[in-house]
C-alpha positions in Angstrom: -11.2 161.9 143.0 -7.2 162.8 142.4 -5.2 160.5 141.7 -1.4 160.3 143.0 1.3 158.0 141.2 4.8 156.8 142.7 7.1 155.9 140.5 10.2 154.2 141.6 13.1 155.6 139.5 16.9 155.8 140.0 18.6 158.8 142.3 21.5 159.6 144.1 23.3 156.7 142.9 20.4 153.9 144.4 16.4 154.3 143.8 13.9 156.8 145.3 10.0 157.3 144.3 9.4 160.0 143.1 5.8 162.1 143.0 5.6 165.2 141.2 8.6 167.0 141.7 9.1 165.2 145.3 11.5 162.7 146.5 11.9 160.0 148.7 15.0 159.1 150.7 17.5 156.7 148.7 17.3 153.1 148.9 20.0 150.5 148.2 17.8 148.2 145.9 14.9 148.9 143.2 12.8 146.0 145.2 13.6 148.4 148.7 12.1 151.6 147.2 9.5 149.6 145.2 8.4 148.3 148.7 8.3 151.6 150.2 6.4 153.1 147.4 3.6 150.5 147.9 4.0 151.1 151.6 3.2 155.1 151.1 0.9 154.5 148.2 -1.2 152.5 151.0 -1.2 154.5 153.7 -2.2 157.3 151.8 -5.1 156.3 150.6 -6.1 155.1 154.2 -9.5 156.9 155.7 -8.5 159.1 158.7 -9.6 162.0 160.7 -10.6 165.2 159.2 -7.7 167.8 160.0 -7.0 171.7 159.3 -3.6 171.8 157.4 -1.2 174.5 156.2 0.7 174.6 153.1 2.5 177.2 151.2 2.3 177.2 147.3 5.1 177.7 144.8 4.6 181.5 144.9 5.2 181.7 148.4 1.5 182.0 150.1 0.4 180.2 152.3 -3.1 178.6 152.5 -5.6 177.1 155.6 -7.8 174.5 154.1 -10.2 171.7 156.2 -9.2 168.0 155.3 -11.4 165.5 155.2 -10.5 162.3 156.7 -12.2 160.0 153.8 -11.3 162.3 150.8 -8.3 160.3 150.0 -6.9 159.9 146.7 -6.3 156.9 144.3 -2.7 155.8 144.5 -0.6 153.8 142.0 2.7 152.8 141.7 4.8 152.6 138.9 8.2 151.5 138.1 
């Protein structure tokens, strides 16, 4: 199982979570993006349908993969 961890960190003069090299909008408060950390963290690791998705990797390809709706990863928050 993967595992996926948000950690709440300051950005853009307020707070953001951050995973990998992604991050989320700017929030006033710590306690605001702390909340929507959880919030995402949750709903992530929700069951739902199995879906084809796209993505393109760092070099520029793109890929067509099947995901499952109940392969869902273990989320924590940090921060």
């Amino acid at each position: 199982m993967s595992r996926v961890v948000y950690e709440v960190v300051q950005h853009d003069h307020g707070w953001a979570y951050r995973v990998g090299d992604s991050f989320s909008e700017t929030f006033p408060s710590h306690d605001d993006a702390r909340r929507a950390a959880e919030d995402a963290a949750r709903r992530q690791a929700q069951a739902g349908d199995t879906e084809s998705i796209e993505y393109q990797d760092k070099a520029g390809n793109w890929h067509e993969e099947t995901a499952p709706g109940d392969d869902r990863p273990e989320t924590e928050v940090q921060g």
